[in-house]
C-alpha positions as CSV (number, residue, x, y, z in Angstrom):
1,X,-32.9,50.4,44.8
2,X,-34.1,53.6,47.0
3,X,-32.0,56.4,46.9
4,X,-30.6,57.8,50.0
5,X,-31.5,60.9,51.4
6,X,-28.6,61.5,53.4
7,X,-26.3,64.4,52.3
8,X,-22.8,63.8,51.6
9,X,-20.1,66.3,51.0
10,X,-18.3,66.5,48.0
11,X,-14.6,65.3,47.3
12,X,-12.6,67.8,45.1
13,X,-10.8,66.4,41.8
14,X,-7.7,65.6,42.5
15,X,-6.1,68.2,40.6
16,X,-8.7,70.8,42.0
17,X,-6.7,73.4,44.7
18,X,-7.4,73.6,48.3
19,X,-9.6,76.5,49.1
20,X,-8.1,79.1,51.8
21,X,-8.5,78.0,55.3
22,X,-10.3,79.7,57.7
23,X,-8.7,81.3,60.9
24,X,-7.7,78.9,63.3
25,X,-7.8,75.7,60.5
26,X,-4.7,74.0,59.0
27,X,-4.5,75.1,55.1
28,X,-2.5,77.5,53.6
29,X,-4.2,80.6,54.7
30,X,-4.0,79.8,58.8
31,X,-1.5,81.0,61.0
32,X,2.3,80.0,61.2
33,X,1.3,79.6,64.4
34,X,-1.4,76.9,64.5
35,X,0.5,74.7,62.4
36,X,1.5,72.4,64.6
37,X,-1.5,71.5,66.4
38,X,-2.4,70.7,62.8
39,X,0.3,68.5,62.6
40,X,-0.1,66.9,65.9
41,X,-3.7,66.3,64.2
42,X,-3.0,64.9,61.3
43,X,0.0,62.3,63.0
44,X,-2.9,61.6,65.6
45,X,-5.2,60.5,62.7
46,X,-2.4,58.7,60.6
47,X,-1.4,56.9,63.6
48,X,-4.1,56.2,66.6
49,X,-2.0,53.3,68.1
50,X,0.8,55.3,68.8
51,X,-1.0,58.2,69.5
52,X,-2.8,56.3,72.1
53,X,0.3,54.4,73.4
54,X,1.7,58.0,73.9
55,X,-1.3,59.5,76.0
56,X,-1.0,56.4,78.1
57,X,2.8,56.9,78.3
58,X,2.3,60.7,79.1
59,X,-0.2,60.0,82.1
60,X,1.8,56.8,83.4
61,X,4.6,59.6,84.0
62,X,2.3,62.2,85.1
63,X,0.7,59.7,88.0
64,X,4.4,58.1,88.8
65,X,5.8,61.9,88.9
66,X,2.9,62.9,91.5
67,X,2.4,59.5,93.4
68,X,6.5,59.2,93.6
69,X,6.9,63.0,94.7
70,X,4.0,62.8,97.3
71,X,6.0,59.4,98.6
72,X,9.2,60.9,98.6
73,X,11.1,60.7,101.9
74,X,13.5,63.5,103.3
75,X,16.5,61.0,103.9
76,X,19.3,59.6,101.7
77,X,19.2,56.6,103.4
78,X,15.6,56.0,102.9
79,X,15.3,55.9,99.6
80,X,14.4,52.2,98.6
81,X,12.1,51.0,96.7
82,X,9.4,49.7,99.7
83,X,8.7,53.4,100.3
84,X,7.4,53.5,96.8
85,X,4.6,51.0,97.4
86,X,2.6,52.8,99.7
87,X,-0.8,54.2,99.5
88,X,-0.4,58.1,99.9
89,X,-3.1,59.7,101.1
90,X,-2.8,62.8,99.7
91,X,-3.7,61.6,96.4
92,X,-6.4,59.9,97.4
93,X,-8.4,62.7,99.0
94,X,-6.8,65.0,96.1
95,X,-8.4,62.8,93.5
96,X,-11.8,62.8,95.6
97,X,-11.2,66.6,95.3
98,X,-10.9,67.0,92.0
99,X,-13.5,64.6,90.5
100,X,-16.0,66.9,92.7
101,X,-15.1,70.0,90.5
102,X,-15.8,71.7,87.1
103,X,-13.4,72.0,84.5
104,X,-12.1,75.5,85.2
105,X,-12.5,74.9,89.2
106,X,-10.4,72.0,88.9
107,X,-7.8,73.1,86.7
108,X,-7.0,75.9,88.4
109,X,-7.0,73.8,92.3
110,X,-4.4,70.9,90.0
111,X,-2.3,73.4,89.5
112,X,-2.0,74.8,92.9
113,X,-2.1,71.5,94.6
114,X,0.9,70.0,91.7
115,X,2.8,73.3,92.7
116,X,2.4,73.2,96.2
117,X,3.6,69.0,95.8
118,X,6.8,70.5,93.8
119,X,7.6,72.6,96.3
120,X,7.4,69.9,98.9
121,X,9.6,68.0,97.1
122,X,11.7,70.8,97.0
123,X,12.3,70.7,100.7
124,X,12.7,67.4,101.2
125,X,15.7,67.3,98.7
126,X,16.6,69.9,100.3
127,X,16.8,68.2,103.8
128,X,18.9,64.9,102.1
129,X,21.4,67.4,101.4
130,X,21.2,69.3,104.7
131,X,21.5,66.3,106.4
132,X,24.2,64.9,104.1
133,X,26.5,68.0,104.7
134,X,25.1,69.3,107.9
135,X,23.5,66.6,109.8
136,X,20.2,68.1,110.1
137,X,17.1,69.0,107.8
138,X,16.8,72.3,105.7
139,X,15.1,74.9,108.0
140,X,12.6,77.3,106.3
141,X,13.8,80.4,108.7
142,X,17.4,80.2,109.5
143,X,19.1,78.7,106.7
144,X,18.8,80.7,103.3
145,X,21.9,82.6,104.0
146,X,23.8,79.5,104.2
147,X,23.2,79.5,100.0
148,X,26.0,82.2,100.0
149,X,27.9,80.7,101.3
150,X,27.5,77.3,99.8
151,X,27.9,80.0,96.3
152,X,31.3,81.1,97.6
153,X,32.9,77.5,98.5
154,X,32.0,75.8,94.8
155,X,33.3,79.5,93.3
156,X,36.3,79.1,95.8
157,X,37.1,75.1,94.9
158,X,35.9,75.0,91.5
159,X,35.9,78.9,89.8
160,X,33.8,81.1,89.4
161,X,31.9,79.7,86.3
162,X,31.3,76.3,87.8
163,X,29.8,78.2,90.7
164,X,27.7,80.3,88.5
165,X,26.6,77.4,86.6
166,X,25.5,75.3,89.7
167,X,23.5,78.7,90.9
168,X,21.7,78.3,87.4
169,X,21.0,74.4,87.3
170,X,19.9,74.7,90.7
171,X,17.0,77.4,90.3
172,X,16.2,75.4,86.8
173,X,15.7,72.3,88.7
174,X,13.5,73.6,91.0
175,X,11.4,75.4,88.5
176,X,11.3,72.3,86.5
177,X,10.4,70.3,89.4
178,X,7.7,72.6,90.6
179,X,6.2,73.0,87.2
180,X,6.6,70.0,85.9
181,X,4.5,68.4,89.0
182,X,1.7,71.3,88.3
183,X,1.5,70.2,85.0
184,X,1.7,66.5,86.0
185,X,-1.2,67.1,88.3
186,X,-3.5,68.7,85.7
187,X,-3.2,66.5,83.5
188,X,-4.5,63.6,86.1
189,X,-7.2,66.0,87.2
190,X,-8.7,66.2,83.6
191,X,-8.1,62.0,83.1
192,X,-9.9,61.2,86.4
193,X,-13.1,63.7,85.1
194,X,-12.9,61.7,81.5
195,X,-12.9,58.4,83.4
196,X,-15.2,59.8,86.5
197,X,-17.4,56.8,87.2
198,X,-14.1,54.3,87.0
199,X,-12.5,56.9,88.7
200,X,-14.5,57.4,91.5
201,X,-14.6,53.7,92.0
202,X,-11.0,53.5,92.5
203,X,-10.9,56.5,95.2
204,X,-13.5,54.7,97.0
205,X,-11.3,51.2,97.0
206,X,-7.8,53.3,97.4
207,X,-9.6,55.3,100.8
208,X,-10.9,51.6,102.3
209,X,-7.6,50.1,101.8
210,X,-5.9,52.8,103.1
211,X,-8.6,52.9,106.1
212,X,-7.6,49.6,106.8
213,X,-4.4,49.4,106.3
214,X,-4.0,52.2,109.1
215,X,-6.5,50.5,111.0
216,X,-4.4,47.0,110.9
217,X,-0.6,48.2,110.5
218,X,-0.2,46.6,107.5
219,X,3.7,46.8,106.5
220,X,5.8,45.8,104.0
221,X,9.5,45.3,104.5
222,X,8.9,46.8,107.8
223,X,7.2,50.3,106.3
224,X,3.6,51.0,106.6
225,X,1.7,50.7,103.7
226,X,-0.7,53.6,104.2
227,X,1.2,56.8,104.0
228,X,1.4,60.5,104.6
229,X,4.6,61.7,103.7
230,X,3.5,65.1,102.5
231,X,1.2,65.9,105.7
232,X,4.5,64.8,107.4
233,X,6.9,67.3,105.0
234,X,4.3,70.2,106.3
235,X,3.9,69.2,109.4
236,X,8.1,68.7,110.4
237,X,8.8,71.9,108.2
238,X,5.8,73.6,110.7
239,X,7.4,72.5,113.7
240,X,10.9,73.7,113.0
241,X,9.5,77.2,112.0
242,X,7.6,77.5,115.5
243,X,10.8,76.1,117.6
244,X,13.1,78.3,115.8
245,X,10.4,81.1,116.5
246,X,10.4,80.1,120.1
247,X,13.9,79.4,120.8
248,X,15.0,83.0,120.0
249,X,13.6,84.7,123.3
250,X,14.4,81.5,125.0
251,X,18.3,81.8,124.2
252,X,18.3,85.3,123.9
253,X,17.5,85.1,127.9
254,X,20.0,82.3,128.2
255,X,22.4,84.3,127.0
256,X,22.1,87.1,129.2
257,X,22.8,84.5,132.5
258,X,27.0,84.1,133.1
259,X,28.3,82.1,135.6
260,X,31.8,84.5,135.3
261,X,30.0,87.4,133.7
262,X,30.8,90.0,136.0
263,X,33.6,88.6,137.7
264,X,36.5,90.9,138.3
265,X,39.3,91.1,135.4
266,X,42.2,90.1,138.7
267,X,39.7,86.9,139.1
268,X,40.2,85.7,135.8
269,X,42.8,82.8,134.7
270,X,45.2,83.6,137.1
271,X,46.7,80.2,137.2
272,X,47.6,81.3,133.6
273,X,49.3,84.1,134.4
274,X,52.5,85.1,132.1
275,X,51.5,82.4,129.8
276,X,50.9,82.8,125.6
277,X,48.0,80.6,125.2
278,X,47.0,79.8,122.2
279,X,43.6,78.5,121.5
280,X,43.6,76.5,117.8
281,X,40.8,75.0,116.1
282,X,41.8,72.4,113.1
283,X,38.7,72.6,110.8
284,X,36.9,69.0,110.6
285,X,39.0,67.0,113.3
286,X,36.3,64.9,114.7
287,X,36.5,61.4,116.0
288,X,36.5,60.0,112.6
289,X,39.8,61.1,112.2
290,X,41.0,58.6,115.0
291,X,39.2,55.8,115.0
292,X,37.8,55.7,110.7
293,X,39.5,52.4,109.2
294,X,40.3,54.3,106.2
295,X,40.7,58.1,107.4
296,X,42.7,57.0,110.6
297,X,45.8,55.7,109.9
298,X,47.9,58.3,108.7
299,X,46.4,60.6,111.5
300,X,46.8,58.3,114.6
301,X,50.5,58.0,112.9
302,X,51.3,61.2,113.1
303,X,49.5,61.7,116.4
304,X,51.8,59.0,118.2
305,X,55.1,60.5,116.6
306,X,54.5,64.1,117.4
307,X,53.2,62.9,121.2
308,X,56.8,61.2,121.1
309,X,58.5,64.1,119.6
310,X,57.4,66.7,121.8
311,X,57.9,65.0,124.7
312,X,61.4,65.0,123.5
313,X,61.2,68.7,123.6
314,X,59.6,69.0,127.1
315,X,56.1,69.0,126.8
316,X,53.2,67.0,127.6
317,X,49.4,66.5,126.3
318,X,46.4,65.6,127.8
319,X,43.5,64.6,125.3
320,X,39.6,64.0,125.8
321,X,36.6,64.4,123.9
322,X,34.3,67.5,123.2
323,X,30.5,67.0,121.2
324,X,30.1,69.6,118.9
325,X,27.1,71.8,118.4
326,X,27.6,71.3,114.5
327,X,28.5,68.8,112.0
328,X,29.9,68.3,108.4
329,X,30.3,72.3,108.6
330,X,29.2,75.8,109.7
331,X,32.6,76.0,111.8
332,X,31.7,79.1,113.4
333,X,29.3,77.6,114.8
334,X,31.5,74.8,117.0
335,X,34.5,78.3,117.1
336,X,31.6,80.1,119.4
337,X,29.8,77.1,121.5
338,X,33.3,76.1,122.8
339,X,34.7,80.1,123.7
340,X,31.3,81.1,124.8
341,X,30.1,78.1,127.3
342,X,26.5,78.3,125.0
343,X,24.9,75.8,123.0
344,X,25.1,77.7,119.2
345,X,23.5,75.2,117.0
346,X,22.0,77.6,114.4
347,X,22.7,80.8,112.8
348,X,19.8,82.6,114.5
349,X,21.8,81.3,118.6
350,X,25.1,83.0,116.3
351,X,23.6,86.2,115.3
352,X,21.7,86.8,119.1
353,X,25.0,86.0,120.7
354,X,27.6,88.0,118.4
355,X,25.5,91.0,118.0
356,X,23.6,92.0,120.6
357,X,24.9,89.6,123.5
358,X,27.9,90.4,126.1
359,X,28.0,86.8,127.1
360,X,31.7,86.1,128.3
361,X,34.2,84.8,125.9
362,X,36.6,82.5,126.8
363,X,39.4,85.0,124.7
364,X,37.5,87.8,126.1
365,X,38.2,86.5,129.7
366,X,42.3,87.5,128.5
367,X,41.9,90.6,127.1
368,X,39.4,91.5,130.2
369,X,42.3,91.0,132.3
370,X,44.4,93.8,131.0
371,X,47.2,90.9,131.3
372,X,47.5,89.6,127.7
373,X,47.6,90.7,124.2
374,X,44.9,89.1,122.4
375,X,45.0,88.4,118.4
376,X,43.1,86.1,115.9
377,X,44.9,84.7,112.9
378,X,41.6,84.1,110.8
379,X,42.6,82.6,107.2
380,X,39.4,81.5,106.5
381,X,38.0,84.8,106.8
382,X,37.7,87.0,103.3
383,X,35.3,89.4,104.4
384,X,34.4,92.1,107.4
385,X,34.4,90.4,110.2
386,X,32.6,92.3,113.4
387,X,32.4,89.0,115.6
388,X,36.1,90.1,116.6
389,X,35.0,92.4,119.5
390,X,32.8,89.7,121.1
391,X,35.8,87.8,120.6
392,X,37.9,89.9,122.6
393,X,40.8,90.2,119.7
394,X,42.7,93.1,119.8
395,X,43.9,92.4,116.3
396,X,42.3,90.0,113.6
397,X,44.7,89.1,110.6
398,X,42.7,87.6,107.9
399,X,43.5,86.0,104.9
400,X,44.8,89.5,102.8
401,X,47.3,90.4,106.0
402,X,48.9,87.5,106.1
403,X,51.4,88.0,103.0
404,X,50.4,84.9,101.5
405,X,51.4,85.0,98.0
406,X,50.8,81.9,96.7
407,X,48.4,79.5,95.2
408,X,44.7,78.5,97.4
409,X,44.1,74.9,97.9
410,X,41.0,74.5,97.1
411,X,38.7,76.2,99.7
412,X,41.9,77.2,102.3
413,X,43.1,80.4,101.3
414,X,47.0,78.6,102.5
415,X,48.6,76.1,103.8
416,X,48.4,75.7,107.7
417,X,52.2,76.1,107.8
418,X,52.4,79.4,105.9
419,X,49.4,80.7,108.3
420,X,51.3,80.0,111.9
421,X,55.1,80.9,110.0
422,X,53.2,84.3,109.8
423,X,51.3,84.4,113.1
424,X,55.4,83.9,114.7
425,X,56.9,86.4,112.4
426,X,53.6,88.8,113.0
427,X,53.3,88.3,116.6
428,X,54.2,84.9,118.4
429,X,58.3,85.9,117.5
430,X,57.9,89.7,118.3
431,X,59.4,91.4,121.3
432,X,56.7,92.2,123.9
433,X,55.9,93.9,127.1
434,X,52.7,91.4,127.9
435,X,52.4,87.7,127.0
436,X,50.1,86.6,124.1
437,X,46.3,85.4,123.8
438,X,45.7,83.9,120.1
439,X,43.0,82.5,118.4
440,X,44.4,80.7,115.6
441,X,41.7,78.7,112.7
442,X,43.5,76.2,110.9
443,X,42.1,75.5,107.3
444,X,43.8,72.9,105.6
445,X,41.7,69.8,106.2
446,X,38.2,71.6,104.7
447,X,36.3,69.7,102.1
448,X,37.1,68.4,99.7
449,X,40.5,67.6,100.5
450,X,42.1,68.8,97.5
451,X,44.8,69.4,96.2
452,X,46.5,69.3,100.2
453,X,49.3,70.9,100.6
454,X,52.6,69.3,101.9
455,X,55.4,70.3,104.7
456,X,58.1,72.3,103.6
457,X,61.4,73.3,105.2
458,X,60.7,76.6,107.4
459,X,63.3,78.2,106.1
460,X,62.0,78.1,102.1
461,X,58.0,79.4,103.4
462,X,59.0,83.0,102.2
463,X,55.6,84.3,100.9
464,X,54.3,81.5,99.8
465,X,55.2,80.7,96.8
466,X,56.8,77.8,97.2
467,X,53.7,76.2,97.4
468,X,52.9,76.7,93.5
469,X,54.6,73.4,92.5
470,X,52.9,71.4,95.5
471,X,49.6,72.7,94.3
472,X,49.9,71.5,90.5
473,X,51.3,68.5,91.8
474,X,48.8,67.7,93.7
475,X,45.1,66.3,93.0
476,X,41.6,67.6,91.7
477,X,38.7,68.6,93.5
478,X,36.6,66.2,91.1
479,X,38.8,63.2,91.6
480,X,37.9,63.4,95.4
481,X,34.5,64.1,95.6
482,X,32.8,61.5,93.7
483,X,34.8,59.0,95.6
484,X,34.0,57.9,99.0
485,X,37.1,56.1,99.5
486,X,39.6,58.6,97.9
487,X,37.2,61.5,100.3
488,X,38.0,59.2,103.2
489,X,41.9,58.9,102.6
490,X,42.4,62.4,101.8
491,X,40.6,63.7,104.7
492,X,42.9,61.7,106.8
493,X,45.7,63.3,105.2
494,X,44.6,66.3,105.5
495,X,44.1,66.0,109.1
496,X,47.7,64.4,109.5
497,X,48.9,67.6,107.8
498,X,47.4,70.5,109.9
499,X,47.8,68.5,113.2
500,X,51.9,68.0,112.3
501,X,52.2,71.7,111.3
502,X,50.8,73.0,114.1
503,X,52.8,70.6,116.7
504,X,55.9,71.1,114.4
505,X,55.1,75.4,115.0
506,X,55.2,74.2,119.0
507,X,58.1,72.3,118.8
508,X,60.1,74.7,117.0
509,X,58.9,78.3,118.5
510,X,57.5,77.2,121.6
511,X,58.8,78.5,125.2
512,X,58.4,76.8,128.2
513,X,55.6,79.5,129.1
514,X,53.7,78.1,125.3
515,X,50.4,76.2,126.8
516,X,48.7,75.4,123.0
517,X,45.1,74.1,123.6
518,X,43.8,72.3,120.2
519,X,40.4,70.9,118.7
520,X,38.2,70.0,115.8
521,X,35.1,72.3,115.4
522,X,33.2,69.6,113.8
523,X,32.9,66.0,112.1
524,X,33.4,66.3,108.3
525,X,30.4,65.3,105.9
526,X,28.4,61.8,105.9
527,X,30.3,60.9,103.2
528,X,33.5,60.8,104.9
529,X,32.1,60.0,108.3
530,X,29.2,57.3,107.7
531,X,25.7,58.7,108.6
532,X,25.3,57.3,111.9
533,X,28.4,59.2,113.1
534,X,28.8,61.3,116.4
535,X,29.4,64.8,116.6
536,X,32.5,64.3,118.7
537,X,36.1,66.0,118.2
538,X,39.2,66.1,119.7
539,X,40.5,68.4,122.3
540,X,43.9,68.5,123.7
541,X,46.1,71.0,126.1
542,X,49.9,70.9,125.8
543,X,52.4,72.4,128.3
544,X,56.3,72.4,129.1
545,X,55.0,73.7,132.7
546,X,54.2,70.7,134.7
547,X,51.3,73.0,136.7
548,X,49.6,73.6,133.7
549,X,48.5,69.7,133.1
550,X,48.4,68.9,136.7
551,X,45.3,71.4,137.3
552,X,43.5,69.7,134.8
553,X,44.1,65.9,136.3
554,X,41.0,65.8,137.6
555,X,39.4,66.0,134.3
556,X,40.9,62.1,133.7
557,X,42.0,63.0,130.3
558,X,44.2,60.7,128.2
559,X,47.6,61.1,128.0
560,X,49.6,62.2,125.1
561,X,47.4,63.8,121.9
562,X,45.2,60.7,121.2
563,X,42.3,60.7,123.2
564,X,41.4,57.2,124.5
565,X,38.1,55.9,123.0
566,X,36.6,55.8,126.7
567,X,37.7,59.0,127.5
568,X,35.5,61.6,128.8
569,X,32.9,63.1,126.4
570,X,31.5,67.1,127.3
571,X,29.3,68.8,125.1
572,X,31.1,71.5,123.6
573,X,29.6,74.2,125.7
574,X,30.6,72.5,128.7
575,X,34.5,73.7,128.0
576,X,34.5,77.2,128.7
577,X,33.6,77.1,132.6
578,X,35.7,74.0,133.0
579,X,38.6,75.8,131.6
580,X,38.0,79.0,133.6
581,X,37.4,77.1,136.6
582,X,40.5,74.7,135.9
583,X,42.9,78.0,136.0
584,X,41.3,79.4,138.8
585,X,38.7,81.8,137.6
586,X,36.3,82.7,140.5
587,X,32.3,83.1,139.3
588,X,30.5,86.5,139.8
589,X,27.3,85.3,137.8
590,X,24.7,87.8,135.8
591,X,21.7,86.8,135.4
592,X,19.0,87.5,132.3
């Protein structure tokens, strides 16, 4: 038999020790830190099927990761599974692109083009919850400051901790997201160059179908099956940045044109002459508050016993309909479109007009006058607040001058009764030489709804500390929030309560020179509201004077303080001159 010539290395007796390892091996003398490649190794060897069934596992994830991210829509609502069985374009030309490259070429371009897909992502989940809080998508320019305060209300409702923790979860999230797409996206780069002829194959067939499903408007379920979602994420996130870009001169001129910007402090409301007006806004009192199967009853309840009531006590409502310039929340937003007669939809419109703008307030109009006092009764506010001068307030009482001593509910730094007990005893009840102008934000119906406070005799308010045992009786943020039903009723409730409070403050301080004019700044969230919801509120004027109502007949408002469902609808920023003009405000305009 031939011998053969082929060299084989020798086994070592089984007794016979292991030599040192080299650097960078697995034996004894390698590096703690190398040791569990070497293991990964050795279970690789010991065990090819499931080694195997892992990698496969591994780059299943990686492509459903990419393929899903690149697919994924910027609506709640859209998110079924036909918008996952589409043919994304984006990873067809990015596989074209990376089979064309060298190792180190294309490692470095996955990674960039896997980050850049995680930060897409990142914006569109970003718009679902924009659009389920705000009604509108995440905008790249204006709304980063909105995080502080989205900080401060989970701090407020839930402590400081849980705040802190969500602050954490949410910049791991989007670290993990971003990265773990990068990483998702190498690791297809380096599979499609192992597999390049198959793979090249498939990018031809994936292009042709996509070609041609464009070319035919192939659908499925009524969605087209070629896709572009991520061209469509830059492109919509592009436009917003160049419209927000352009609107800013274009309202900063708007704002400098005044229909009653230079018309003479006698011309101004005289038909309100000797009157305390009060202007009050009931945070989230929009339509659904009326008409909402669920969120309705309790308020239309109380709306048709305190129309019944006060007529008892001499005065009479007229209700209609206002379209806010914001929804689900940024109230200060709605507080200035309806004072200010301009459209403030954004934070950029708020800053122009509060900072730098003279535009004509509708509580400025008072104080111009010389005729009233003029004061805002600002719970909700924590903080400095300059926006009082555009305002026209004399005096702002914020949520530390009010005396308040006992327990928040949830966001609302008091009950709505404790806040207008203090605006009499501070300034409604005090002897004066000049009637009064107030501003007055009512807090109690903010998300999420709870614990609400509940109406206590006047006589017990005190400081507030009365309020302690309502409070612990009452229910938990979390029990609310996951539940759209319980966030519906509660809502309601909460609506119920600040509108009674407020009418119940009328009833029992008013004077038959009181005209109260009252309105939601916004809608409250989709969840409460539905998605396909309008952005109107609420507005109503109540008077003992007879004159008061009947110069505002021709504005064919409802009678009593539920507004008809045909009655007329204004945008909010349609308010301002109608009320001026109402009460016999003559216009001088400016011009930009």
């Amino acid at each position: 038999m031939p011998v053969s010539t082929r060299l084989r290395r020798p086994r070592p007796a089984p007794d016979a020790p292991e030599a040192s390892a080299a650097p960078g091996t697995t034996g004894p003398g390698a590096p703690l830190a190398d040791e569990p490649s070497g293991r990964l190794a050795r279970w690789r060897r010991d065990r090819p099927r499931a080694a195997r069934n892992l990698r496969l596992t591994v780059h299943v994830l990686a492509a459903v990761l990419v393929v899903g991210a690149l697919l994924l829509p910027n609506a709640g609502g859209e998110l079924r599974p036909n918008r996952f069985t589409r043919i994304p374009a984006e990873a067809v030309i990015g596989a074209v692109l990376l089979l064309a490259l060298p190792r180190r070429p294309r490692t470095v371009v996955a990674a960039l083009c896997g980050t850049g897909i995680g930060l897409l992502t990142v914006l569109n989940l970003l718009d679902m919850g924009f659009a389920e809080y705000l009604g509108r998508g995440f905008n790249l320019v204006l709304d980063w400051e909105l995080f502080d305060d989205a900080h401060a209300y989970v701090a407020d409702t839930t402590g400081g901790t849980a705040a802190a923790a969500a602050a954490a979860g949410l910049v791991l999230l989007v670290l993990l997201v971003v990265v773990a797409t990068a990483l998702a996206t190498v690791r297809l780069g380096h599979l499609l160059h192992r597999h390049r002829d198959r793979a090249g194959q498939g990018a031809l067939v994936a292009a042709t179908a996509w070609i041609a499903c464009t070319a035919l408007g192939v659908q499925i379920a009524g969605v087209p099956v070629a896709a572009d979602r991520g061209a469509d994420t830059v492109r919509e996130q592009a436009r917003r940045v160049v419209d927000t870009l352009r609107d800013e001169a274009a309202f900063a001129k708007e704002a400098r044109s005044d229909t009653f910007g230079a018309t003479p402090p006698d011309q101004l409301v005289p038909g309100l002459r000797g009157k305390d007006v009060v202007f009050a806004f009931i945070e989230s009192y929009g339509r659904t508050a009326v008409e909402d199967p669920v969120a309705s009853p309790d308020v239309t309840r109380t709306l048709d016993a305190r129309t019944e009531a006060l007529a008892k006590a001499g005065y009479r409502a007229r209700s209609g309909w206002l379209t806010s310039s914001t929804y689900g929340g940024s109230s200060w937003l709605g507080h200035s479109t309806a004072l200010s007669g301009l459209w403030i939809d954004n934070q950029q419109r708020y800053r122009t007009v509060t900072t730098a703008g003279d535009h004509l307030t509708l509580t400025e109009a008072f104080r111009r006058t010389g005729a009233w006092d003029t004061v805002g009764v600002m719970p909700g506010v924590q903080k400095a607040w300059p926006e009082a001068e555009w305002y026209g307030l004399d005096k702002v009482y914020n949520a530390f001058e009010l005396g308040y001593r006992g327990p928040k509910f949830s966001w609302s730094t008091m009950p709505d009764q404790y806040a207008l007990e203090a605006f009499e005893r501070l300034e409604h009840g005090r002897e004066r030489d000049r009637p009064l102008m107030a501003e007055i934000i009512l807090t109690s119906s903010h998300q999420p709804w709870a614990p609400l406070p509940e109406l206590v005799d006047w006589e017990d308010l005190g400081d507030g500390s009365v309020f302690h045992a309502v409070h612990d009786a009452g229910k938990q943020p979390g029990d609310i929030v996951t539940d759209t039903t319980a966030s519906r009723e509660e809502y309601g409730r909460s609506v119920a309560y600040s509108v009674e409070s407020l009418t119940r403050w009328l009833e029992r301080y008013g004077t038959d020179d009181t005209v109260l004019v009252f309105l939601g700044d916004h809608q409250p969230i989709a969840r409460v509201s539905g998605s396909d919801a309008s952005r109107d509120v609420p507005v109503s004027v109540v008077a003992k004077d007879p004159e008061v109502l009947e110069k505002i007949s021709g504005w064919n408002w409802t009678e009593g303080l539920t507004p008809a469902k045909d009655a007329p609808v204004w945008r909010m920023d349609a308010f301002r001159d109608r009320f001026l003009t109402a009460y016999g405000s003559t216009p001088h305009p400016t011009t930009g």
